[in-house]
N, C-alpha and C positions, 0 to 999 in steps of 0.2 A: 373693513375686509368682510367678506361674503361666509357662511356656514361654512358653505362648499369649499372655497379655498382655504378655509383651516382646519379642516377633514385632509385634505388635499396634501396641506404641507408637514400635517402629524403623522400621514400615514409615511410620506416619503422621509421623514426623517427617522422613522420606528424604523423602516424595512433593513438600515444596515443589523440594527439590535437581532431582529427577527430571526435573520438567515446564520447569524454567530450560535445563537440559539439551539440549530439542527446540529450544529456539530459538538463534538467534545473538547471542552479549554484546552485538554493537550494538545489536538490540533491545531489552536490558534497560537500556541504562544511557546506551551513547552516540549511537544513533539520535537525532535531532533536527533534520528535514532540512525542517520549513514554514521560509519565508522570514516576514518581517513583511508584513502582509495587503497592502501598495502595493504590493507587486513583483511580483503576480501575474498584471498585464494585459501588463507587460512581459516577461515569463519564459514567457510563453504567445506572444507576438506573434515572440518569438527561436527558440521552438521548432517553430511553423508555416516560420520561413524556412529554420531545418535540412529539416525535412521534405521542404521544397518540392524542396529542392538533390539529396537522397540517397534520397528516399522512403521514409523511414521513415513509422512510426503515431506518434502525438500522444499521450501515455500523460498525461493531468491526475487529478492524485492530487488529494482533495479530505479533509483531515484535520488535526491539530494537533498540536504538542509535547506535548501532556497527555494524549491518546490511547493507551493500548497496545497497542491493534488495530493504530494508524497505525505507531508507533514499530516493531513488528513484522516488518511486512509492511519496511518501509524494513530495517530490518535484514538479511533476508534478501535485499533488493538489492543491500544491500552488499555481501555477499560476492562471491567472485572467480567463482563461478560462474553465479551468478545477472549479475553487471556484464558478463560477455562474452556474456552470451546477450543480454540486454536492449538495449545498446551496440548490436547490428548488426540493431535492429529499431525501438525507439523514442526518443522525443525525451520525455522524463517531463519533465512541470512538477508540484511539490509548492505547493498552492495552499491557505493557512491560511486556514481558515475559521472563525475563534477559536473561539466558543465554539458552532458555528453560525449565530453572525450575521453575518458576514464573508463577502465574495465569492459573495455567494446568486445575486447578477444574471448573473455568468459561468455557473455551475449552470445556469440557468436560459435561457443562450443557447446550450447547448449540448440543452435539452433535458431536463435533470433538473427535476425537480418538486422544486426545494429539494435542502438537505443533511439524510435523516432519522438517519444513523449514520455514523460516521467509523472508519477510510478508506472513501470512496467513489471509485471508479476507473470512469473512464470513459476508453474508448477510441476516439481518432477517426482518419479518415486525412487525408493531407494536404490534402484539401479542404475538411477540419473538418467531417465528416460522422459522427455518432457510430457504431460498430462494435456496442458492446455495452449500448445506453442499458435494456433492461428487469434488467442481472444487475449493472449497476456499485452501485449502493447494499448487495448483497450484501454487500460486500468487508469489513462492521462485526465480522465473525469471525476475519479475518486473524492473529490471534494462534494462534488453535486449529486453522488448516486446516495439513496437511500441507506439509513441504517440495515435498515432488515436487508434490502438485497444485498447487500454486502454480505451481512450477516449471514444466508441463505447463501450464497456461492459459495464460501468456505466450508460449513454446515456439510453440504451436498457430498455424498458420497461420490457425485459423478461432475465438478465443477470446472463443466464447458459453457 
């Protein structure tokens, strides 16, 4: 066998290694942060009355356990740095939307046209007025977008 073809076949056999790498293990394995689909009217009704107390934003993740866009993006909340940034800004409800048919009517009072991709993130503030209703259904990439920008959208005093 040639140099080059075994260059070739280390590099493509690293590259699954490589890309698990960017992300955080709780992404991959123990992110699993929807609730079952009833507890989502109440987990949003607790997190408007945080809001209301502290003034934080209203952070309603809309996505599922089988998702690894969703599982992703949760992961990198998890961490310590991502949980003290977020902590002293919002009040996140994780809202299962099973398989997209689940909790559409919430979606849909907040202003979203349905759930087209999971995680969908929609930011409101404490009057339940949405912040970022044309870029929340972006968020179905969440696996493949950078720490920092992530990072930086939340961050952002103004995160359109």
């Amino acid at each position: 066998m040639r140099p080059a073809n075994i260059v070739a076949i280390a590099l493509t056999l690293s590259a699954p290694s490589i890309a698990r790498a960017e992300a955080p293990a709780a992404a991959l394995s123990e992110a699993r942060p929807f609730p079952a689909t009833e507890r989502a009217e109440h987990d949003i009704a607790t997190a408007f009355t945080r809001a209301t107390g502290n003034g934080h934003h209203v952070l309603l993740i809309f996505g599922g356990n089988w998702c690894h866009d969703s599982r992703a993006l949760a992961g990198w909340f998890a961490t310590p740095r991502f949980h003290a940034m977020l902590a002293s800004r919002y009040e996140i409800v994780w809202i299962n939307v099973g398989r997209k048919d689940r909790n559409l009517d919430i979606a849909r009072r907040y202003g979203l046209d349905g759930i087209s991709g999971t995680p969908t993130v929609l930011l409101l503030d404490a009057a339940a007025r949405p912040i970022n209703l044309d870029d929340a259904p972006s968020w179905r990439n969440a696996a493949t977008r950078s720490e920092q920008a992530i990072y930086d959208y939340f961050a952002s005093d103004d995160p359109r």
